[in-house]
N, C-alpha and C positions, 0 to 999 in steps of 0.2 A: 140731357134733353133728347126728347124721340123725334128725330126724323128718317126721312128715308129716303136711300144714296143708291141711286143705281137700281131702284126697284124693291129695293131690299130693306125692311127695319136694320136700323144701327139704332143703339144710341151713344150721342156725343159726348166727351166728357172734358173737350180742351174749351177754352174761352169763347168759344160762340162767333168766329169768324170763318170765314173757307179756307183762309190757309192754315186755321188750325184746325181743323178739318181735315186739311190734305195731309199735314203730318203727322197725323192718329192714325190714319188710316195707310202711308206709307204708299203715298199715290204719287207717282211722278208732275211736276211743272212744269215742264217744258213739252211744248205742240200739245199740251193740253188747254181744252173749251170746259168752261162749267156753265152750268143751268142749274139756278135756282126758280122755282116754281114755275118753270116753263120762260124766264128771262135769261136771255147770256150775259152772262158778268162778266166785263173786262178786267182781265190780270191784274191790270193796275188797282181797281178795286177791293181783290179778294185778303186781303189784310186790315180791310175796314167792314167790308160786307157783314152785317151782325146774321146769325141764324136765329130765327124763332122755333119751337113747339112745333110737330108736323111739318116744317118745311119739306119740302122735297129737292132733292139736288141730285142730277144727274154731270157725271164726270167722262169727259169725253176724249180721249187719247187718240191723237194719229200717229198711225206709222205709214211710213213712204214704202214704196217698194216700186218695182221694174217688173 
C-alpha cells in the first residue's frame, strides 16, 4: 500500500495498522505521537487504526533534554 510517513513515499507491506507500521519501519513506542492525516491517534488505538491507499502519517518522537 502507498503512503507516506514523514514526508516521504514508503510503501507498506505489514497488515495495514500503525503498529504494524512502526515495526516495518523499526520506529521506536515509547514518547512517541502519530498523525494520521493530519489526526493524533492515541497509542491505545494504533493496533486497530486501519491504513488506507495515500494515507499520510507522520511519526513524532520526543526526546527530553536539560
Amino acid at each position: 500500500m502507498n503512503i507516506t510517513v514523514n514526508g516521504e513515499a514508503h510503501i507498506h507491506q505489514g497488515n495495514g495498522t500503525l503498529i504494524s507500521l512502526l515495526d516495518e519501519i523499526g520506529a521506536q513506542k515509547e514518547h512517541t505521537a502519530l498523525m494520521l492525516n493530519g489526526n493524533v491517534i492515541p497509542a491505545i488505538d494504533w493496533s486497530t487504526q486501519s491504513l488506507t491507499e495515500n494515507d499520510q502519517i507522520e511519526i513524532l518522537v520526543f526526546v527530553g533534554g536539560g
